[in-house]
C-alpha positions in Angstrom: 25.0 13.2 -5.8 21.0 13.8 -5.6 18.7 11.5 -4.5 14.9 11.7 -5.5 12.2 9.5 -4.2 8.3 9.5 -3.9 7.0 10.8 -1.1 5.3 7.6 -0.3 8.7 6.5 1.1 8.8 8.8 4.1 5.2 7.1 4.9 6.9 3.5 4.2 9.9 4.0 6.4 7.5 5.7 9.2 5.3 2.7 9.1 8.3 0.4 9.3 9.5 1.8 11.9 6.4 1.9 14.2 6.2 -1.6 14.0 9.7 -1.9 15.6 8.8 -3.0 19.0 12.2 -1.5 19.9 11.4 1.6 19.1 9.8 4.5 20.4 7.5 7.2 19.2 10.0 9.7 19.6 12.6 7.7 17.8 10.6 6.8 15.2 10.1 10.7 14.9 13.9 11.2 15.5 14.8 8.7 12.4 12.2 10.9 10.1 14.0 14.0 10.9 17.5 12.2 9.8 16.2 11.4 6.8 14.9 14.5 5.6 18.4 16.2 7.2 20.0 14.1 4.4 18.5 16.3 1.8 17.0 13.3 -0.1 14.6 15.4 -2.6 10.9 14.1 -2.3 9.0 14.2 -5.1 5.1 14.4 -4.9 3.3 12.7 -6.9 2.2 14.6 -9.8 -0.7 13.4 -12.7 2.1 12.8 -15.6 4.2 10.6 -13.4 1.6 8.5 -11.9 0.6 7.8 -15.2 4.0 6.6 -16.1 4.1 4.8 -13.2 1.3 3.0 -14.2 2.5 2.0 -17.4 5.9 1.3 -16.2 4.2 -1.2 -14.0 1.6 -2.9 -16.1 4.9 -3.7 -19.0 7.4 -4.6 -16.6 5.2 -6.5 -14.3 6.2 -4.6 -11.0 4.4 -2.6 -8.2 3.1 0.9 -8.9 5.3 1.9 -5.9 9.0 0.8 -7.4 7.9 1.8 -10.6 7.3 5.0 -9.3 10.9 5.5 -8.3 11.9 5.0 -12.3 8.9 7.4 -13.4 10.4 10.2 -10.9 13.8 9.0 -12.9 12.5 9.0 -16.5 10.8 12.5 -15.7 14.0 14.0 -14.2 15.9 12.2 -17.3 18.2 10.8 -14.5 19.0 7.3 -14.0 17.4 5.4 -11.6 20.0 2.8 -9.5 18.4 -0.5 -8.3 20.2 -2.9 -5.8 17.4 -5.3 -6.2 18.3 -8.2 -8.3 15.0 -9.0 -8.9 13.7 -5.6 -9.3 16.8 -4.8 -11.8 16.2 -7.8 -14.0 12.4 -6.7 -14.2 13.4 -3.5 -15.3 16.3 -4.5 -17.3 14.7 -2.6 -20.5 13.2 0.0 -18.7 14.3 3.2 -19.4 17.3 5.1 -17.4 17.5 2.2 -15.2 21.1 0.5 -14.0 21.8 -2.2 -11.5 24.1 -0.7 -8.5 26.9 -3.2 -9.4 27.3 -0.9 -12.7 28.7 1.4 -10.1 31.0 -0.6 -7.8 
């Protein structure tokens, strides 16, 4: 299975991570470098899905950020899996979007 995600989520999980008072600048760096070992494919941000994003947002009433993820998934014409409950009931009409429990 592939995995795509903005690139706005290596910067997300950085900044997380620094603010772990448990956790040094090298293991911060460390964790980075795991996470681009998994070959997770980041996706930068591009005009046409920034503009979905947007949109995706403004009708389903969520951040430009986690619509971004189904943007990357309408553009890909892959589905996009939320474990959010919230999040998935938001999106519930969205396009190529299914709750993780679909799965299990």
């Amino acid at each position: 299975m592939l995995i795509y995600v903005p690139d706005l989520l290596t910067y997300e999980i950085a900044n997380v991570l620094r603010f772990k008072p448990d956790l040094s600048q090298g293991q911060v760096q460390a964790a980075l470098n795991s996470l681009y070992d998994m070959q997770i494919r980041i996706v930068k941000g591009s005009r046409k899905v920034v503009k979905e994003a947007i949109h995706l947002a403004y009708l389903y009433d969520v951040t430009v950020y986690d619509a971004a993820f189904v943007a990357i998934a309408v553009n890909l014409n892959i589905p996009f899996i939320a474990a959010d409950d919230k999040l998935s009931q938001k999106l519930a009409k969205a396009p190529n979007v299914n709750q993780i429990s679909v799965f299990a």
